[in-house]
N, C-alpha and C positions, 0 to 999 in steps of 0.2 A: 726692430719690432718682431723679426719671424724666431725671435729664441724664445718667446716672452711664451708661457707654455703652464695652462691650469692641470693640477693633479686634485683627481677626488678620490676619497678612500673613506670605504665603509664595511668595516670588519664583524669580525665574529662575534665581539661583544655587541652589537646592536644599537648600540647609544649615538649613533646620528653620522651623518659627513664629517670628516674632513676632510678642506679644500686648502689648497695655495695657489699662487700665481707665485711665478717662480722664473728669475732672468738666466738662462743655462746660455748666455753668450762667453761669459770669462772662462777660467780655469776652474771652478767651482761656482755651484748653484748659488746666486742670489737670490732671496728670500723678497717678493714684493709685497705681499699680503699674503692673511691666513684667515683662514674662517671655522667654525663650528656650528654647523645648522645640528640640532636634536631630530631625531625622531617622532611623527607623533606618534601617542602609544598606541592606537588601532594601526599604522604601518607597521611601528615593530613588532606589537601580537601576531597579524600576518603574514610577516618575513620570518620568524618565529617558528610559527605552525606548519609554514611550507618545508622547513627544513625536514619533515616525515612526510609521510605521502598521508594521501586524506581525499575526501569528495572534489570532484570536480578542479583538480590542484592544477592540471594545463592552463583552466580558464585565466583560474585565482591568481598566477603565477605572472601570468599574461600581463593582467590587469595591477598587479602589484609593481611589476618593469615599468608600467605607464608612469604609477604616483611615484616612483623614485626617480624615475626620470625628471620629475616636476620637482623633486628633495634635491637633484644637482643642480638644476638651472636655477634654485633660487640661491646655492651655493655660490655658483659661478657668478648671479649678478651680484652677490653680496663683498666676491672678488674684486668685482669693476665698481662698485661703489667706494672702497678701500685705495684705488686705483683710478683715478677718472680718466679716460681718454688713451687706457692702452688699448693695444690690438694684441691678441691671441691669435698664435701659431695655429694650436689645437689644444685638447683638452684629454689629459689620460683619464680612464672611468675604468677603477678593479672592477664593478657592478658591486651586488651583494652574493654571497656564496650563500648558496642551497642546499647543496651536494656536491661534494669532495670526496672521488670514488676513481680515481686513478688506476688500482689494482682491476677495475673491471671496465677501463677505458675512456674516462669523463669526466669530466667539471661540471659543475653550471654558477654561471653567477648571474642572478638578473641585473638589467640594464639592456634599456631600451636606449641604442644608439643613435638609431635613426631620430628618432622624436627629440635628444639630447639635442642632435645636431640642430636641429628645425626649432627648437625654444630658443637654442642661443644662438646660431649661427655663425657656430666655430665649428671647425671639422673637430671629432670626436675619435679616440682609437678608445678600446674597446677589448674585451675577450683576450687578454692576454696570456690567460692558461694553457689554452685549450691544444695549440701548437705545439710546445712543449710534450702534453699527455699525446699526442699523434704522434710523437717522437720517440716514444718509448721512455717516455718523462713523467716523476711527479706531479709536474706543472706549477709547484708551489719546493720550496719558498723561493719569489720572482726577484726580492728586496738584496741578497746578498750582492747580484751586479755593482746594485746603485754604491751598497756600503762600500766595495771596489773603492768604487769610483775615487767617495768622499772620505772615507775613515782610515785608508790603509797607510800603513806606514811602513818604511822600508829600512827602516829600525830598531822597529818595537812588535812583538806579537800582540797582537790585539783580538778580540773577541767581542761584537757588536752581537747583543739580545734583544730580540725585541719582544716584549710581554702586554700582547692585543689578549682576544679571547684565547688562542694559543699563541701558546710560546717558540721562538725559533732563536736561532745561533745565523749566525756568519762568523769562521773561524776567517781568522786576517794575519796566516804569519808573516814575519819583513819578508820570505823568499818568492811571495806572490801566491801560492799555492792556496788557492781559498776555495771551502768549502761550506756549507750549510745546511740544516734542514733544521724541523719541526721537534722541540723538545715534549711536548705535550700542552695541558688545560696550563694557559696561563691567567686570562682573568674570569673565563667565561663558567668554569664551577662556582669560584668565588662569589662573584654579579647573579648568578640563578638561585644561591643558595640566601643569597642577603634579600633579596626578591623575595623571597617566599615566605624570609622569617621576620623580616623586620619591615618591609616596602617602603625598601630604596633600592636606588638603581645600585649603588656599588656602594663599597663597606669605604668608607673615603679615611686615607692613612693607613689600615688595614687594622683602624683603632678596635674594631669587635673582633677580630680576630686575637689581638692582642691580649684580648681579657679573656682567652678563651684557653685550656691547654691540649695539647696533642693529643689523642686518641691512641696510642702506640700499635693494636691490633688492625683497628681501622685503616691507618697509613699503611702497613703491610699489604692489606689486602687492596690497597688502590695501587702499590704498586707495582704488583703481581701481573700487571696487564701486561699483555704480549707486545705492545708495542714499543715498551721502556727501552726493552733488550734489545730491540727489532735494529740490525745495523742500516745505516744510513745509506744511499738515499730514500728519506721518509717524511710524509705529511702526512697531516688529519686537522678534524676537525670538529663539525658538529655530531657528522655521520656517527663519532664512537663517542667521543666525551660529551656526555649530555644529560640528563636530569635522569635517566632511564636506568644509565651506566651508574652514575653514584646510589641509585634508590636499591642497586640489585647487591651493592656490597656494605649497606648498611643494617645495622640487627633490629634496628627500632626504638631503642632506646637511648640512645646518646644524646646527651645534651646538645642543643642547633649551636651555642658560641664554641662546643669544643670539635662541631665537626667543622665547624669555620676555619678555627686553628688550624685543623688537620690537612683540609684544602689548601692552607696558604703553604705550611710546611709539603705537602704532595710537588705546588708548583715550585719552591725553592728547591727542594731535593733532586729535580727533575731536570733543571737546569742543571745545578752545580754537578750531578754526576756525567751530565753529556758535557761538560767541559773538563771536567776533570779524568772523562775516559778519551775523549776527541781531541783536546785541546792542551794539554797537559804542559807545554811550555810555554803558554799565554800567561803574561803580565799585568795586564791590561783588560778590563772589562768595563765594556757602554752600555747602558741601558737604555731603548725608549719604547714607544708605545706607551697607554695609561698606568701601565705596573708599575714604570719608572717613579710615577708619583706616591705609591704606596711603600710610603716611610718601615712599614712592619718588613715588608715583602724583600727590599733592600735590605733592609739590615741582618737578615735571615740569611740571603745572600752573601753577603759581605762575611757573614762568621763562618760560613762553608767553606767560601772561596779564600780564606785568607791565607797567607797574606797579599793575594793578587790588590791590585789597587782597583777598586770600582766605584764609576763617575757615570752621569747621563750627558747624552751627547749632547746637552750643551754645551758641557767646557770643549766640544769639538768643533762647534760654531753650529749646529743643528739642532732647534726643539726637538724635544722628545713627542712631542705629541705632533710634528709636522714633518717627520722625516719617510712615516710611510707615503702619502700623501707626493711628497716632494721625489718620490723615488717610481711613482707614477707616471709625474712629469716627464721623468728625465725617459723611462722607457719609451711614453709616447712618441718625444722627440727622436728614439733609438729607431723604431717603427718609421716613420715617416724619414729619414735616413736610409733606410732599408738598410741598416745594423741589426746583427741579434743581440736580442736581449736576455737571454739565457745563458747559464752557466749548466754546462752538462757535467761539470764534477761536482753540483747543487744538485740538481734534480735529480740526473740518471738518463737524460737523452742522449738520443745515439749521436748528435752534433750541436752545434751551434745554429740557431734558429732567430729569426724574424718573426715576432710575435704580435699581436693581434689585429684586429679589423678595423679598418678605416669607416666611417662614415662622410661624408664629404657637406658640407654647409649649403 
């Protein structure tokens, strides 16, 4: 019972929890259940808005930790309903990111741990950034360990991406030597631009984007951002890719389906050239996170990267859409271990670190 171990994760795209219960007793993670609780759309408008600063945002920020707080616990009971009669180790909680600001010494994710732990009465870890960035760290991206873990092979170069609201790499070559960071906007341009032109949460297949075609000036100048070039190690997030940043390099007049296009070819190009300048004898490319399911977005992929062979971690034994989640788990369990859980040729910390805060049930 003490392996059995919930991961929540709620990213940059905004679109709700996801949760697992997850058996980390064998040689790889067993999978016991998976959940997807949504958002409502007044939490997401305010998790949203907090990501800039605005009136009274301590309070607002306060009080929005509480309702997500009440968004995991109904995760986690929706785990034990899936599960009758297990017992929880603990519970890993990324929070939700607000601010992603490493270069000026910070994180923030809300998640109210204490109150997590007190709704369910599992002990809760928590803030797993934050030690990392007191490190002289990133803090992000936290997931390459877990892919370690599960994905590496000591035969084949592989290359795990995962395409949430941004995009990140884990390089995985057979000599163990693994590195990662943040490619750039992986769904979260896409998701705010489908948002506002057509309302829905995400362009699904990346079928509007498809009928849409590339902007060629446009693309240049989204590329142009200083972060592309920027060497590794590097994260981001809302703080620069954000409705603000696309509004300031658009002329006004382009059609919304061909700046769609142009978003999807931004996040393909963006990928394929940090593997193609980092990764360069990788065979092997996974996809997960929600991109993985954007049939446009892969295949766009696939004609950059060819002829590397690219598959979603399913055919590795891992949902695509459960492996951040499951890579929470395994930290928390790293945590309460007193293992680090950082990779300091990921981030950029000065060591090997024990990452975030216990709450205790």
């Amino acid at each position: 019972m003490d392996a059995l171990f919930a991961g929540l994760m709620s990213g940059t795209s905004l679109d709700g929890v996801d949760g697992v219960l997850v058996d980390l007793a064998g040689d790889a993670p067993k999978l016991i259940a998976h959940s997807h609780h949504p958002f409502a759309p007044a939490l997401r408008d305010e998790v949203l808005a907090l990501n800039t600063s605005g009136a009274d945002e301590l309070a607002r920020a306060a009080r929005a930790a509480i309702a997500l707080a009440a968004e995991y616990a109904h995760c986690v009971e929706a785990l034990h309903e899936q599960a009758p009669g297990t017992a929880l180790r603990a519970i890993g909680c990324h929070g939700q990111t607000v601010r992603h600001c490493p270069r000026d010494g910070y994180t923030i994710q809300l998640v109210n741990g204490a109150l997590l732990a007190e709704l369910t009465g599992v002990d809760v870890v928590c803030d797993f950034r934050s030690r990392d960035i007191a490190a002289g760290g990133e803090g992000a991206p936290l997931v390459p360990a877990f892919h370690q873990s599960v994905f590496a092979s000591g035969d084949v170069h592989r290359v795990v991406v995962n395409i949430g609201g941004i995009a990140n790499l884990t390089d995985l070559p057979a000599d163990g030597a693994v590195r990662g960071f943040d490619c750039g906007p992986g769904n979260l341009l896409l998701d705010a631009w489908t948002r506002q032109h057509r309302n829905e949460a995400f362009d699904r297949n990346g079928a509007w984007a498809a009928s849409g075609r590339t902007i060629p000036a446009l693309l240049a100048r989204l590329r142009d951002e200083e972060f592309f070039s920027r060497a590794p190690p590097k994260s981001s997030g809302r703080d620069l890719f954000n409705a603000a940043w696309l509004a300031a390099r658009l002329g006004g007049s382009e059609p919304a389906v061909d700046v769609q296009a142009t978003l999807l070819a931004l996040t393909a190009e963006t990928v394929a050239d940090a593997i193609t300048r980092y990764c360069a004898t990788a065979t092997e490319i996974y996809l997960c996170g929600g991109g993985a399911r954007n049939t446009t977005l892969v295949q766009a992929l696939a004609a950059l990267l060819a002829p590397r062979k690219i598959a979603i971690t399913d055919a590795l034994g891992i949902d695509a859409e459960n492996v951040e989640a499951m890579a929470f788990a395994w930290l928390a369990a790293r945590t309460l271990a007193s293992q680090p859980g950082n990779l300091p040729a990921v981030t950029g910390a000065r060591g090997p670190r024990i990452l975030g805060a216990i709450y205790r049930a």
